[in-house]
KOLDOVEX-327320 format. One record per residue (C-alpha): x, y, z; residue number from 1. Coordinates in pm, 1 decimal. Example, Ala and Ser with C-alpha at 12.3 -4.5 7.8 and 13.67 -1.06 7.14 Angstrom:
<sites>
- 1230.0:-450.0:780.0:1
- 1367.0:-106.0:714.0:2
</sites>
This chain:
<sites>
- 6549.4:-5873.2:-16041.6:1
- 6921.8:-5853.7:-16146.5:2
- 7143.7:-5625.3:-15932.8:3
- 7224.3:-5381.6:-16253.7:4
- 6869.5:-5337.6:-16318.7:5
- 6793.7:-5243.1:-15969.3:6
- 7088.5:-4985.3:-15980.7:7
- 6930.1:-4841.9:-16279.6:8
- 6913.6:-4493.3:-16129.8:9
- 7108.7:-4509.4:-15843.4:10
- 7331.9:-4229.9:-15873.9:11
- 6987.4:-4004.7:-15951.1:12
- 6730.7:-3829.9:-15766.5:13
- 6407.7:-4042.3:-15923.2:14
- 6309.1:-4184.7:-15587.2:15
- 6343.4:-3844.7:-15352.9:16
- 6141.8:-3612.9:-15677.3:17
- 5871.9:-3899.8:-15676.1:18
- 5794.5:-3880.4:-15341.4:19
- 5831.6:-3530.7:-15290.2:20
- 5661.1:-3445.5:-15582.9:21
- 5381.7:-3688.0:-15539.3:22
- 5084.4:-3395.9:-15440.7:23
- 5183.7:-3216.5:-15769.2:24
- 5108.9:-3564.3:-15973.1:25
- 4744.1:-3609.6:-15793.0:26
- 4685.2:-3187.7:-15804.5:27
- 4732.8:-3070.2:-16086.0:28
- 4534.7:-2906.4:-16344.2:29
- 4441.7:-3175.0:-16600.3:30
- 4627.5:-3079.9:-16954.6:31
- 4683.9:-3289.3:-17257.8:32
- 5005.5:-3461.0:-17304.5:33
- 5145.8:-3482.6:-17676.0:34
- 5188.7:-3801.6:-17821.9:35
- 5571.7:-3794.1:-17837.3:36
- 5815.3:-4033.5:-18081.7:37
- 6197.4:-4096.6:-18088.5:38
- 6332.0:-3809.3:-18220.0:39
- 6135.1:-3562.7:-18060.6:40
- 6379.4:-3309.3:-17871.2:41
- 6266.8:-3285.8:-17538.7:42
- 6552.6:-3021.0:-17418.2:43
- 6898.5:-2919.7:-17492.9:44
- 7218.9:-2992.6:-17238.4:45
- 7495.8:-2759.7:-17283.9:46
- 7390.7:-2742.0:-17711.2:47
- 7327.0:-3107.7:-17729.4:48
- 6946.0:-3223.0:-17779.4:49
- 6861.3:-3472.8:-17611.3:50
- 6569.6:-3707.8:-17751.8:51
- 6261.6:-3888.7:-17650.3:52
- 6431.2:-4224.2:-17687.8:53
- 6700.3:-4121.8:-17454.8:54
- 6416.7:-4019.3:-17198.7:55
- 6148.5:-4300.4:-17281.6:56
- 6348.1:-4608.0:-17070.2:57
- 6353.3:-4409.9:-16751.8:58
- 6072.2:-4272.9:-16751.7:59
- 5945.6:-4676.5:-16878.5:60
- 6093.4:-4800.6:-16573.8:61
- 5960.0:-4531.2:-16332.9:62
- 5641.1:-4667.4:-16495.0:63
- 5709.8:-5067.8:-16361.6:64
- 5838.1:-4916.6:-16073.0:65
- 5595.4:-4688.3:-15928.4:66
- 5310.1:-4652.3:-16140.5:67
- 5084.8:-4855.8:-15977.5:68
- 5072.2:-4604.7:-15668.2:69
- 4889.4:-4350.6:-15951.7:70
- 4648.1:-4322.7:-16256.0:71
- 4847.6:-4358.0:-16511.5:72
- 4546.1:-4275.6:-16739.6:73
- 4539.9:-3991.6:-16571.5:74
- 4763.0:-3698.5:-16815.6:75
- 4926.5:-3525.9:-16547.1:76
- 5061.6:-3817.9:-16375.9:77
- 5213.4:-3911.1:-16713.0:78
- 5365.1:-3525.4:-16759.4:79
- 5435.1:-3585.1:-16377.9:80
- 5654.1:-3941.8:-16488.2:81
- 5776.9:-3806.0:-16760.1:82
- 5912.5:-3471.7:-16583.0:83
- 6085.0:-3697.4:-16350.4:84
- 6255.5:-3934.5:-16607.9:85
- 6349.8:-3625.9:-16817.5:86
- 6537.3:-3426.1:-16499.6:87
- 6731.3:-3802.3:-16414.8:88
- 6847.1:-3796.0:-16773.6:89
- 6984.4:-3483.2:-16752.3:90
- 7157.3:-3471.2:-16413.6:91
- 7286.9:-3875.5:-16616.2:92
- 7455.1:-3668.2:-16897.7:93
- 7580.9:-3343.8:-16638.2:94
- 7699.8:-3634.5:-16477.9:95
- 7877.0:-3756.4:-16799.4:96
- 8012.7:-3411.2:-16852.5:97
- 8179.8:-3376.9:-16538.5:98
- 8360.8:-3706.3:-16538.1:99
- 8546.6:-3602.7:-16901.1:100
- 8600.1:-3255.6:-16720.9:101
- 8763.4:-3451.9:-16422.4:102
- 8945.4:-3693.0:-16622.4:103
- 8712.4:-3994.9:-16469.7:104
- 8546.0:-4121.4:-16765.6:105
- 8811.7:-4372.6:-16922.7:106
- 8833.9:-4712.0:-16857.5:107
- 9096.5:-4920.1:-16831.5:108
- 9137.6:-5263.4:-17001.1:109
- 9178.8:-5442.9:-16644.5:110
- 8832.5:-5234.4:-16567.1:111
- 8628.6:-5299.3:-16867.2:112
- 8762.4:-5671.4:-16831.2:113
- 8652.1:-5660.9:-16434.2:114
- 8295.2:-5485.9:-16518.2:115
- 8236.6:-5747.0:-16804.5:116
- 8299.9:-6029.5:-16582.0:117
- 8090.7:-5854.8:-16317.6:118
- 7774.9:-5867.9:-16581.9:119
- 7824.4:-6171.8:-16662.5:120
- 7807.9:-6300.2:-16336.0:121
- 7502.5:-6105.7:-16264.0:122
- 7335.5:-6267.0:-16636.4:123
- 7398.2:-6613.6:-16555.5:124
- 7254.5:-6541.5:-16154.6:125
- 6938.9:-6445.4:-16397.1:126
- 6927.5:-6712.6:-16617.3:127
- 6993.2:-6979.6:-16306.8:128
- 6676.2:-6750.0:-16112.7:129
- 6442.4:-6838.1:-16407.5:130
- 6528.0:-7216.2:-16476.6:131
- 6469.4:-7255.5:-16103.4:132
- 6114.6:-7116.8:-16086.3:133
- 6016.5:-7220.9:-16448.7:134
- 6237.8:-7539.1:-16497.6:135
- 6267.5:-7691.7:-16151.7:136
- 6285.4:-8015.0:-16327.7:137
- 6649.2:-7962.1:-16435.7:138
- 6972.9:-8105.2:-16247.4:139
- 7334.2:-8180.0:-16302.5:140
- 7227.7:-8514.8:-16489.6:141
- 6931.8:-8309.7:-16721.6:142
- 7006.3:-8381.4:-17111.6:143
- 7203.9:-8086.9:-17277.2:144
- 6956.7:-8029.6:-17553.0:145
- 6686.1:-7965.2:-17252.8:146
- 6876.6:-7694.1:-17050.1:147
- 7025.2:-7545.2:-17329.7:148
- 6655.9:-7514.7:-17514.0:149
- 6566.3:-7411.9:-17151.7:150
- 6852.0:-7146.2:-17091.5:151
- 6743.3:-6980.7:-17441.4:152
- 6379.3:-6951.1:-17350.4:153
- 6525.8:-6778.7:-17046.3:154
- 6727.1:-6546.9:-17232.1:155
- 6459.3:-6454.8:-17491.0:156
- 6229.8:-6419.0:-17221.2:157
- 6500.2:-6120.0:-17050.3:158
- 6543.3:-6015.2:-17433.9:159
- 6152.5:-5930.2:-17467.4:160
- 6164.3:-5753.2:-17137.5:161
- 6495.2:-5541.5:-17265.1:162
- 6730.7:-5693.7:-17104.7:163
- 7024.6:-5917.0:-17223.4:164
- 7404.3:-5965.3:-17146.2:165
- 7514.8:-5691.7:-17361.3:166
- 7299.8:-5462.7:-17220.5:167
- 7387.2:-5518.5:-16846.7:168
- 7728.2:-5456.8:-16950.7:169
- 7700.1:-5145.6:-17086.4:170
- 7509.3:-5035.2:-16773.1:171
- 7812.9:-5203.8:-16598.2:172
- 8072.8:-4939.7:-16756.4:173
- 7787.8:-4674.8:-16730.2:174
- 7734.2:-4672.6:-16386.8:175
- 8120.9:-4725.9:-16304.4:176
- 8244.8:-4399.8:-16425.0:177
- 7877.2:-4220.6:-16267.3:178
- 8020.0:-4404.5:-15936.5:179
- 8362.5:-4187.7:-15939.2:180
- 8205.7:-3900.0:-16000.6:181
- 7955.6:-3989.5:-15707.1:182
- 8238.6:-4081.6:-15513.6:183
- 8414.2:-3749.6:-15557.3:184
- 8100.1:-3541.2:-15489.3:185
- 8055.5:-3694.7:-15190.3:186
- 8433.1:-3760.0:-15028.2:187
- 8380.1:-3471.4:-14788.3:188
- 8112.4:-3637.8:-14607.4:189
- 8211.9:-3753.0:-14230.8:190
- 8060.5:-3833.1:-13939.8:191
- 8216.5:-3804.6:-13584.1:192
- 8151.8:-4003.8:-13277.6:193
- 8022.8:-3663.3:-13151.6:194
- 7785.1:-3652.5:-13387.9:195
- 7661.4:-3973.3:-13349.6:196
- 7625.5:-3900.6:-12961.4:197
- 7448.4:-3555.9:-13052.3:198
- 7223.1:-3786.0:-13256.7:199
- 7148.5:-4026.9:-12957.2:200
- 7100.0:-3775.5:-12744.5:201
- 6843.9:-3613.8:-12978.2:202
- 6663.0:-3964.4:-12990.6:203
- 6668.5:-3998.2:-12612.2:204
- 6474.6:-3623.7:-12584.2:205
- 6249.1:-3720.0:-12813.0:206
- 6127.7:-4091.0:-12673.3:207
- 6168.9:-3885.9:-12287.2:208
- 5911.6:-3645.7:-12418.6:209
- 5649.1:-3932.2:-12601.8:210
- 5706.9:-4168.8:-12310.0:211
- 5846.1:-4034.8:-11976.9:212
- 5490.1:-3983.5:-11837.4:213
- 5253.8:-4237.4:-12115.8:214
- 5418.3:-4610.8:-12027.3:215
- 5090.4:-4731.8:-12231.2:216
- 5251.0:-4538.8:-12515.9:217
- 5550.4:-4722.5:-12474.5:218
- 5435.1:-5065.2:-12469.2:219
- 5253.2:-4978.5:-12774.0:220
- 5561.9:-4880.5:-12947.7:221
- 5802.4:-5154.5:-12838.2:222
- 5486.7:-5387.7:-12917.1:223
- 5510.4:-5289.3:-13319.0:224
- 5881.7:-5315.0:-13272.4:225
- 5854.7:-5735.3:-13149.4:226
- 5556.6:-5781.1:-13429.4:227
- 5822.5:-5582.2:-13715.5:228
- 6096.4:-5853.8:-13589.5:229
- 5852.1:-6121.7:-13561.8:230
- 5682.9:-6127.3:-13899.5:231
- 5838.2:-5926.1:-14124.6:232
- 6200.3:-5951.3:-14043.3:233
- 6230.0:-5574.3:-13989.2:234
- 6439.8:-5357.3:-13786.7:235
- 6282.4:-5091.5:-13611.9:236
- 6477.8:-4877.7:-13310.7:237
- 6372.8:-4949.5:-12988.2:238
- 6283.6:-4638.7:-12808.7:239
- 6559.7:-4458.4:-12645.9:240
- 6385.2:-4374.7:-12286.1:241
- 6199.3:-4620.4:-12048.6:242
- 5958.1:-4459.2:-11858.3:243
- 5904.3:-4552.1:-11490.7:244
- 5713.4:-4819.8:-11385.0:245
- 5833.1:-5170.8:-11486.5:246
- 5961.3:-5421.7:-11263.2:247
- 6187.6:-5725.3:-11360.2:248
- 6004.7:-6110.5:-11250.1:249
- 6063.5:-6456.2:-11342.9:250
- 5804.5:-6728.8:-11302.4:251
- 5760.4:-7063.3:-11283.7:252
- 5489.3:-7175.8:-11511.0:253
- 5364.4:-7505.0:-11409.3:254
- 5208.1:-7745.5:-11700.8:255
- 4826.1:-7794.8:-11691.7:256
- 4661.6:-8135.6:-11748.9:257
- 4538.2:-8112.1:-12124.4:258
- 4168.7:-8286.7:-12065.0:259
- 4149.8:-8016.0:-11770.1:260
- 4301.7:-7705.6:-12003.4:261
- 4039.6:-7801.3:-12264.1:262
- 3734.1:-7795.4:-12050.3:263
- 3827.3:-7470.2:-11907.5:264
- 3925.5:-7286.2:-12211.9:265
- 3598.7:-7423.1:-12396.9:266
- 3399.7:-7363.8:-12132.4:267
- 3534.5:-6969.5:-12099.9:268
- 3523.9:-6901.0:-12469.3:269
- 3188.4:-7035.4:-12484.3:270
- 3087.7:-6795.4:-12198.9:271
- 3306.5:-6492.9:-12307.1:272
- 3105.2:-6525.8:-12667.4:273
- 2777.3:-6547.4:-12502.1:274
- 2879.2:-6192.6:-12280.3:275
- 2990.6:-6038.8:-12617.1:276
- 2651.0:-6096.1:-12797.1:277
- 2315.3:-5886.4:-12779.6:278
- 1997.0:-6067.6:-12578.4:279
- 1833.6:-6340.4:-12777.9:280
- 2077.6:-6337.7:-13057.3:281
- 2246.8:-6654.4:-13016.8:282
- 2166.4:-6964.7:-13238.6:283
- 2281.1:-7254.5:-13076.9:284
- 2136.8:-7577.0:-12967.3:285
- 2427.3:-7604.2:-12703.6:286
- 2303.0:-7509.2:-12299.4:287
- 2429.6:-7194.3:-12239.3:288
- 2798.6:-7181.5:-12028.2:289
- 2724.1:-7044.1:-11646.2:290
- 3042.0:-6826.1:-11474.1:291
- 2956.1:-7136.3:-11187.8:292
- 3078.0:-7377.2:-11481.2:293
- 3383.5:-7132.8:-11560.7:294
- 3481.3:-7142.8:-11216.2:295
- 3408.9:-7529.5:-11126.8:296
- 3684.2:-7599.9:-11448.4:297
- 3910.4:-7358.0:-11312.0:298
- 3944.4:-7466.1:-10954.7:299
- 3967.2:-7813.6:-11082.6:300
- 4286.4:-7702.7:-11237.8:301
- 4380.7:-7557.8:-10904.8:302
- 4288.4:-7890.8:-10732.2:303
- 4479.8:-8055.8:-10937.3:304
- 4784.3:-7854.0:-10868.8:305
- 4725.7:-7797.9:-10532.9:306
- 5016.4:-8030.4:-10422.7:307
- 5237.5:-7864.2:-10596.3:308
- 5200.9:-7533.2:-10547.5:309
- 5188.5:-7573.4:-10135.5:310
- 5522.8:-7743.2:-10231.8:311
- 5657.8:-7487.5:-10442.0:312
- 5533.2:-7220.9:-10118.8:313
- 5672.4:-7425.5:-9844.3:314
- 6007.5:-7413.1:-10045.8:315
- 5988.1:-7057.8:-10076.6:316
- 5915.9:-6991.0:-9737.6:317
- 6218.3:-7200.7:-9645.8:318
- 6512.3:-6980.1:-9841.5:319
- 6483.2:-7241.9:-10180.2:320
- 6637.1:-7069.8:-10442.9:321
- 6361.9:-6957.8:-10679.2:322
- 6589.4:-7062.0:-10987.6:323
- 6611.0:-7390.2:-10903.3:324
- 6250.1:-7396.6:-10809.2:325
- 6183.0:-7267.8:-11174.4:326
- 6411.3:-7558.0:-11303.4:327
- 6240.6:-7890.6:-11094.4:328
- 5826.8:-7801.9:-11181.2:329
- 5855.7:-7493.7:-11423.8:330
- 5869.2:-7835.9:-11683.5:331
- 5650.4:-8022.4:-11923.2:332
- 5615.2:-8418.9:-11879.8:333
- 5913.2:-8478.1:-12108.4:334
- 6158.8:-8260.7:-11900.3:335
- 6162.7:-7969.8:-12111.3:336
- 6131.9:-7557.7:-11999.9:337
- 5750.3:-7547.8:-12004.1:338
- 5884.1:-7164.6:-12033.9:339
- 6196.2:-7167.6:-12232.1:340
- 6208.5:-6780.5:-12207.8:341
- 6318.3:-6857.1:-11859.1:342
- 6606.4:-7016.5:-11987.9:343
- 6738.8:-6731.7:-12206.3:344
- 6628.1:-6448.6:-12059.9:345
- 6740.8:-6329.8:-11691.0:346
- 6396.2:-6150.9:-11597.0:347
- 6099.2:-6040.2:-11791.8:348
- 6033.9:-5678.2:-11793.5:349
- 5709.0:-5601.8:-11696.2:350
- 5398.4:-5317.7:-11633.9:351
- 5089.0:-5266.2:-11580.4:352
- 5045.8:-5214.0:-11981.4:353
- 5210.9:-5499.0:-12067.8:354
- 4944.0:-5681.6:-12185.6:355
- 4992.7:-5588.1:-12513.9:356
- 5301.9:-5829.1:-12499.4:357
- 5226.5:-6079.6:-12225.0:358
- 4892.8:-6254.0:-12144.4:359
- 4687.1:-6026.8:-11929.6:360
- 4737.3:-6334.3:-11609.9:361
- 5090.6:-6311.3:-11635.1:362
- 5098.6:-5909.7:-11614.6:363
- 4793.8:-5926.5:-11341.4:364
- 5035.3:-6175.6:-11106.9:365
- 5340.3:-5925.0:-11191.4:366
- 5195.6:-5627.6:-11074.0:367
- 4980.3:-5817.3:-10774.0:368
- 5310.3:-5853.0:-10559.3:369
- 5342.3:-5545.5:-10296.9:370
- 5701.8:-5609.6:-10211.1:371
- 6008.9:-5696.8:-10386.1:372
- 6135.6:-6046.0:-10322.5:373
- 5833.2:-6154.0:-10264.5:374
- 5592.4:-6413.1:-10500.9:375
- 5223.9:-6397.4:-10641.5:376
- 4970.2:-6652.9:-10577.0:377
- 4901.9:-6881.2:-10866.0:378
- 4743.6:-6732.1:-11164.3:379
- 4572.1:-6905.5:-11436.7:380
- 4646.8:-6818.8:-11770.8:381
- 4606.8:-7060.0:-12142.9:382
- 5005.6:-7099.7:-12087.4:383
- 4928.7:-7280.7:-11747.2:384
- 4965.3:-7159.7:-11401.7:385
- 5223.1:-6871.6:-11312.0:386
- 5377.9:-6811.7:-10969.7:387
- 5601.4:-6454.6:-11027.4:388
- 5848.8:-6386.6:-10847.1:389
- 5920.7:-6000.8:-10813.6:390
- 6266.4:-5973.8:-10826.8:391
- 6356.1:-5532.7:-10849.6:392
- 6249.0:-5224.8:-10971.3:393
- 6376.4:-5154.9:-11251.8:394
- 6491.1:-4701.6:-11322.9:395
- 6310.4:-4502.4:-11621.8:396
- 6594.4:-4330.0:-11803.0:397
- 6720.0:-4351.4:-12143.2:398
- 6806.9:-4666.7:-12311.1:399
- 7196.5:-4732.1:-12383.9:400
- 7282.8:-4752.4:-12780.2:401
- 7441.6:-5113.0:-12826.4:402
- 7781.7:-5106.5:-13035.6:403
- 7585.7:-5208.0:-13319.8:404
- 7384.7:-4962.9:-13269.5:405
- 7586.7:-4669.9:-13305.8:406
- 7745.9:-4822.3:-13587.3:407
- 7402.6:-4819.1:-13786.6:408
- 7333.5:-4437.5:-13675.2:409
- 7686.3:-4369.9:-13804.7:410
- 7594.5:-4537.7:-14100.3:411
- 7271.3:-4381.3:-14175.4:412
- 7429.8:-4002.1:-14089.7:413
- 7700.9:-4069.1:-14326.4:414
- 7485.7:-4144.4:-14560.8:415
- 7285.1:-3849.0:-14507.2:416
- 7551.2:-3613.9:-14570.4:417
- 7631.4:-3757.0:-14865.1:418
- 7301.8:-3706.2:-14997.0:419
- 7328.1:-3385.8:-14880.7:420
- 7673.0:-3303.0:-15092.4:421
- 7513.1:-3493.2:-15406.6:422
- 7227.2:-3303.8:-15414.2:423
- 7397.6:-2978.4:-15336.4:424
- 7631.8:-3064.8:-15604.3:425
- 7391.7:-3143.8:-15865.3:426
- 7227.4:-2877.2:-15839.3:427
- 7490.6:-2674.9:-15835.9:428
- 7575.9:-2790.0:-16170.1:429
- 7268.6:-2792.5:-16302.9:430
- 7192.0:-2397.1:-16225.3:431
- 7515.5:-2329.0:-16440.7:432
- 7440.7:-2530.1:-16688.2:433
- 7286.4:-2437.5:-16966.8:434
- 6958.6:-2634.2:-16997.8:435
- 6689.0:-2552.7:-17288.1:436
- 6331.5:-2709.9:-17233.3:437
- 6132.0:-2745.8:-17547.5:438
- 5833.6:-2773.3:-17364.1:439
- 5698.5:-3139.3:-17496.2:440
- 5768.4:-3207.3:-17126.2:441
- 5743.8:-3004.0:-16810.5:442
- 6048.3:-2911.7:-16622.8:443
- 6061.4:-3002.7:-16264.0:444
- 6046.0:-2583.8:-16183.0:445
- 5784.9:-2560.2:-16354.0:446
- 5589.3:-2810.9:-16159.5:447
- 5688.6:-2700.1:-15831.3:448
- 5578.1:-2375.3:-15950.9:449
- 5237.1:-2514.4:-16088.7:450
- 5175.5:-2568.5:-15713.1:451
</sites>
């Protein structure tokens, strides 16, 4: 929701324990959990107790957070939760500790005046989120008694969920002084171009073993990559080694009457559906579709083409230049790219497996043509009518890391190393400090243990 809440345990280890730990929350032995209330010490830090109440919010928002991947009437998932929230609090206050030991934990006036203007920033993003989606009504010209009755429902509705200005802001100055102590756990971490290299080259041995002799495997991988991008906006790597096989074509796709598409694409349906289903299973009062009828639709398509494709291989035959050829019939009636992809991309990269990205006609004319330079015959396809053009071969070999690339490996090394020095710090600290369970809640050891 609002950027502080999100941050909520940032600095912490909640997210790498819960998934790690997961198999201990599903495994273990069912026990009873005690009913536990504010004051109840649930371990000591260094002498100091530390309480339920200090505990219960983390461990509330693990809850929101993740409990719906477990049973949370289930009492070792809640000793499980509970474990988790209890270790975060603790590494919180070692975390505390450190910064007065370091001299990080005062705040300046210009900082505490930055960090409060910071929250209340991020409060009024949350009040303006809720009278959007809840008051959409509102505008500029709106009375003032309506959005200020509506900007007070908002803020008693963030005030029933625990949040409200003054609490942001507190987690504000909280997590600023827990963010120089991160900062100087974790200032050692760097990352070389040779390590990003040693990391590409990794990548590259990996993909050459999955795909150097499996080109099926490949097009299935780079297919999920194209769906990620398509529909869900998501990056996923490419993989670093093209295996052998692929050739690079362009192709003029020529427009098909509609009334003539429509017939044939009926007509095959109809007879692919009738092919698919068991003998004297289909209810239908319609005459059933010959391949004769399939093939009288699709050679009237060809008919009516027939023109223009002689034209198109008189042209070639004569040196035209298979651009330009793409450019005067690869066009709908209005004069635009009947394949725009022609327009943006150089050459289409193409296999025997590529159906999983291109219609099967387009692959089956890419692959039909024995000799460079040379073109297909016309294929028939839903799109319209290819002619390919097979322009080169094009090497297997690993796949070059774009600029951008690199930059995003560096990125997610760096960050890995810093991980690494925070969580070789923390538990550096936490092994010499001195840390009392009362045994109202199970340590993390003793879970891993439990095991």
């Amino acid at each position: 929701m609002m950027k502080t809440l999100r941050k909520l345990a940032a600095l912490l280890m909640c997210l790498c324990m819960l998934l790690s730990m997961s198999a201990l929350a599903e495994e273990a032995a069912v026990t009873e959990i005690p009913e536990l209330t504010a004051d109840t010490v649930v371990a000591t830090l260094n002498g100091k107790d530390l309480l339920w109440s200090d505990v219960e919010p983390v461990y509330s928002s693990f809850v929101s957070q993740y409990g719906n991947y477990y049973d949370m009437t289930n009492p070792d998932n809640v000793q499980f939760f509970r474990s988790v929230a209890l270790d975060n609090v603790l590494v919180e206050n070692l975390l505390n500790l450190k910064a007065v030991e370091m001299g990080l934990s005062e705040l300046t006036e210009q900082d505490i005046a930055d960090l409060e203007a910071s929250a209340a920033a991020e409060w009024n993003t949350a009040i303006d989120s809720y009278l959007a989606y809840f008051h959409p009504d509102l505008t500029a010209e709106s009375a003032e008694a309506d959005v200020a009755a509506a900007k007070a429902e908002a803020e008693q509705y963030y005030r029933e969920n625990g949040f409200d200005l003054e609490m942001i802001t507190e987690q504000y100055k909280k997590y600023a002084v827990l963010d120089r102590v991160q900062q100087t756990m974790i200032q050692d971490a760097v990352v070389t171009d040779a390590d990003v290299e040693a990391y590409y080259q990794a990548l590259v041995a990996a993909d050459k073993e999955k795909y150097e002799n499996d080109v099926a495997a490949y097009m299935a991988y780079e297919s999920q990559v194209r769906m990620s991008a398509m529909y869900y906006g998501a990056s996923m790597d490419n993989a670093w080694y093209k295996p052998d096989g692929f050739r690079a074509v362009r192709h003029i796709l020529l427009p098909v009457d509609e009334a003539l598409m429509n017939t044939y694409t009926d007509l095959q349906a109809r007879f692919e559906e009738q092919q698919s289903e068991p003998a004297g299973e289909t209810e239908t009062t319609e005459a059933p579709v010959t391949e004769e009828q399939v093939n009288e639709a699709k050679a009237a398509i060809f008919a009516s083409l027939a023109d223009t494709i002689e034209e198109i291989n008189q042209k070639f035959v004569e040196g035209a230049d298979f651009d330009e050829l793409i450019t005067t019939y690869g066009v709908n009636a209005d004069g635009t790219p009947s394949d725009p992809g022609m327009a943006s991309n150089p050459y289409y990269e193409v296999c025997a497996a590529s159906d999983t990205l291109y219609v099967k006609e387009f692959v089956d004319a890419s692959m039909s043509i024995p000799e460079v330079g040379g073109i297909s015959a016309p294929y028939l396809s839903s799109f319209g009518v290819h002619i390919v053009k097979y322009l080169h071969d094009i090497p297997g070999g690993p796949v070059e890391m774009t600029a951008a690339q690199r930059m995003a490996k560096q990125e997610e090394l760096l960050l890995d190393k810093q991980n690494e020095l925070y969580s070789a710090q923390v538990e550096a600290w936490m092994a010499e400090a001195n840390i009392t369970y009362t045994g109202v809640i199970s340590d993390m050891d003793a879970l891993q243990s439990a095991e």
